[in-house]
C-alpha positions as CSV (number, residue, x, y, z in Angstrom):
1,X,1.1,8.7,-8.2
2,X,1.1,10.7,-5.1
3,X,-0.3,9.1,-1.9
4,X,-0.6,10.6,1.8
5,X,1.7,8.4,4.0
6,X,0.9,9.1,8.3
7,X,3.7,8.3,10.3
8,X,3.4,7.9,13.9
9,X,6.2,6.8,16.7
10,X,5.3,3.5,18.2
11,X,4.8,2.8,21.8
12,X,7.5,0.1,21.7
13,X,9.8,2.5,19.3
14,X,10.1,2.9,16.0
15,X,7.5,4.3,13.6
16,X,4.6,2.9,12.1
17,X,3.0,4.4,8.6
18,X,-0.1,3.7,7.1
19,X,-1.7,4.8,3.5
20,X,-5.4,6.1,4.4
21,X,-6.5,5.5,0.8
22,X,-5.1,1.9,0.6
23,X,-7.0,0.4,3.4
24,X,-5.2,-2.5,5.7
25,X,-1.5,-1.2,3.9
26,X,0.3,-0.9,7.1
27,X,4.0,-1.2,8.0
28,X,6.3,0.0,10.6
29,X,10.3,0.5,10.8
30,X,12.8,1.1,13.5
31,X,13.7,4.7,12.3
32,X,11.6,6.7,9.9
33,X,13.4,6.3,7.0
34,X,12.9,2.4,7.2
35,X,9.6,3.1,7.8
36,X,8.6,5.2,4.8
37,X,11.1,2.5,2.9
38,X,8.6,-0.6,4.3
39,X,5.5,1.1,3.4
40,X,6.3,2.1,-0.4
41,X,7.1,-1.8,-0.5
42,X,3.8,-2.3,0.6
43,X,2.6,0.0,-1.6
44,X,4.1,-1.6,-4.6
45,X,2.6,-4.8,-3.3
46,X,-0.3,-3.6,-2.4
47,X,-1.2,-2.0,-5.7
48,X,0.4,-5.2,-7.6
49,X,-2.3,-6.9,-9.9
50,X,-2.6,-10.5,-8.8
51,X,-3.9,-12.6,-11.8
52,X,-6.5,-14.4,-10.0
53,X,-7.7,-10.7,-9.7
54,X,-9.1,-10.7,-13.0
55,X,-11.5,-13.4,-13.2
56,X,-14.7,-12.5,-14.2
57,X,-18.0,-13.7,-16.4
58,X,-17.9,-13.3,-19.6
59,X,-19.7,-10.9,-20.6
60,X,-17.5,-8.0,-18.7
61,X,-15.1,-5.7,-19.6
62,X,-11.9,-5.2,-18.3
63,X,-10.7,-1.4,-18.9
64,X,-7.4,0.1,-17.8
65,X,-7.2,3.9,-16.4
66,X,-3.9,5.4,-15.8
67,X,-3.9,7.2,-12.2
């Protein structure tokens, strides 16, 4: 999976990224490398499945799509 990742410099230093398609994924580093290491990690979390995710009624369906 590809994603678009904007970096920006932060007003108190460092860097902060952010995933447009993955709203409220947001992390920050001291150089830009820790940066774009901080926000695949909340990626990864981000995108984890959570079990109490998957509680629904009965009667649906749960279907998986590769991305």
């Amino acid at each position: 999976m590809t994603l678009k990742i904007v970096l920006e410099p932060s007003d108190e230093g460092g860097f902060t990224a952010f995933v447009p398609a993955l709203p409220g994924c947001v992390s920050e580093g001291d150089t830009r490398d820790e940066a774009l290491k901080n926000i695949r990690e909340a990626i990864e979390l981000y995108l984890e499945p959570v079990d109490d995710d998957f509680t629904f009624a009965p009667n649906v369906e749960s279907v998986e799509l590769t991305v």
